[in-house]
Structures are given as structure tokens and as C-alpha cells.
Steps between C-alpha positions, in 0.01 A plus 500: 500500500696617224347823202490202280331273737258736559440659140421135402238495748384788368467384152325158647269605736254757482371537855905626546478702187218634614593623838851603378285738304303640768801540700670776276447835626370655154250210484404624810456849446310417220244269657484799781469734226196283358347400881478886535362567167218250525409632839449868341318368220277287693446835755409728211242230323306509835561874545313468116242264599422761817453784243285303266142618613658873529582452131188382454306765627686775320459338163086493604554848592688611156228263320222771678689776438578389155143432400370818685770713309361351175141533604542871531703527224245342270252761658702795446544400175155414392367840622750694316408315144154581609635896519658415148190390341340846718786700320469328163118529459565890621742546233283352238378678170119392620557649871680780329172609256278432879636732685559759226095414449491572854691795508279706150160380717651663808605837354161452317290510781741742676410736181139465485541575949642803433263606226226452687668772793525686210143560375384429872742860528700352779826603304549767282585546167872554493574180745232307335656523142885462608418196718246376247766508185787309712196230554409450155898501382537236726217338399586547126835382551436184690200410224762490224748328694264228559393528152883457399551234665196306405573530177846384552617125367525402882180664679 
């Protein structure tokens, strides 16, 4: 059969087309090329498919860990806006004039302690008034403190 003959065939039949095709070496390297490709992909989906509950798992696992993170997170930082309010009601003009109030009773009572020693003559006179004076300037100086600051726009 002549290239005419046969390039004629070609053009009428497919089934010859067809296999004429399949016949030429880059054809074939490229089916190859494909025949090996679809085996790896098919390998790897069911290597996937195997690792699917493993996935899973870890994405339960980061889920607990997640939420448990959080949980003490949210704990951590409730407690220290608790310490903030703590802290802010410490710092506050109306805490502020307590404890000085707490402070003038103390030295008060720590005056009127001593005094007593005094006149019961458990201390003498020398140590009685140098002790004595420091108590009442603290005293004195604390009661006008709080007095300043009561009278002040925010006490």
C-alpha cells in the first residue's frame, strides 16, 4: 500500500486513525506518562483516606486544647480585673480619707497607751515627753491631712 493509499485511510476511517495514533511513540509516552500519574494520584487519595481519622483526632485535640487555653485565659483575666477593681477602690479619695481615719485613731490610742505608762510611772519623764510629742505631731499632721482633703473638690 502506497503513503497515499494509506493517508486516505487515515482520513476515512477512524478505527485506523485511531490506532495510527496510539502507535506513535510520543503518544505513547504520554499515555505512560498519564497511566503512571493516575496510579500515584489514586495511591496518595487512599494514603489520605487512611489518615482521615488521625486528622480527625488532632483537630478534637486542638478543639480541647483550644477551648481549655481560652477557659484559663478568661480566668486569668477575670481575676486580674477583680485585682483592678482591688487596686482602684485602694486608690480611691474615700479609701484614701479611711485609712488616714484609721491611721489618726491608731496614733490616738497609741497616745492615750503611752500616757497612761506615764501617770501609771512606768516611763519617765524625759522618754515620756519626747515619745509623747512625735505621737501627737503625727497625730496633728495626719488630722489636717484628712481635713485637707475632705475639704477638697474631689474628697
Amino acid at each position: 500500500m502506497s503513503s497515499v493509499d494509506e493517508l486516505r485511510k487515515l482520513l476515512s476511517d477512524k478505527d485506523a486513525y485511531h490506532q495510527f495514533l496510539l502507535s506513535l511513540d510520543q503518544v505513547k509516552i504520554q499515555n505512560n506518562i498519564r497511566d503512571e500519574l493516575c496510579k500515584e494520584t489514586l495511591q496518595l487519595a487512599r494514603e489520605n483516606l487512611e489518615k482521615e481519622p488521625r486528622i480527625m483526632e488532632l483537630r478534637n485535640q486542638c478543639r480541647i486544647i483550644r477551648t481549655t487555653e481560652l477557659a484559663a485565659a478568661q480566668e486569668k483575666l477575670n481575676e486580674l480585673e477583680k485585682q483592678k477593681e482591688e487596686l482602684l477602690r485602694s486608690c480611691s479619695p474615700a479609701s484614701f480619707l479611711q485609712r488616714l481615719q484609721e491611721a489618726m485613731n491608731k496614733t490616738e490610742e497609741e497616745s492615750d497607751a503611752f500616757h497612761r505608762q506615764f501617770l501609771d510611772k512606768e516611763i519617765d519623764l524625759g522618754a515620756f515627753v519626747q515619745k509623747y510629742k512625735k505621737l501627737r505631731t503625727t497625730y496633728h499632721k495626719r488630722a489636717l491631712i484628712h481635713l485637707a482633703a475632705k475639704a477638697s473638690p474631689t474628697g
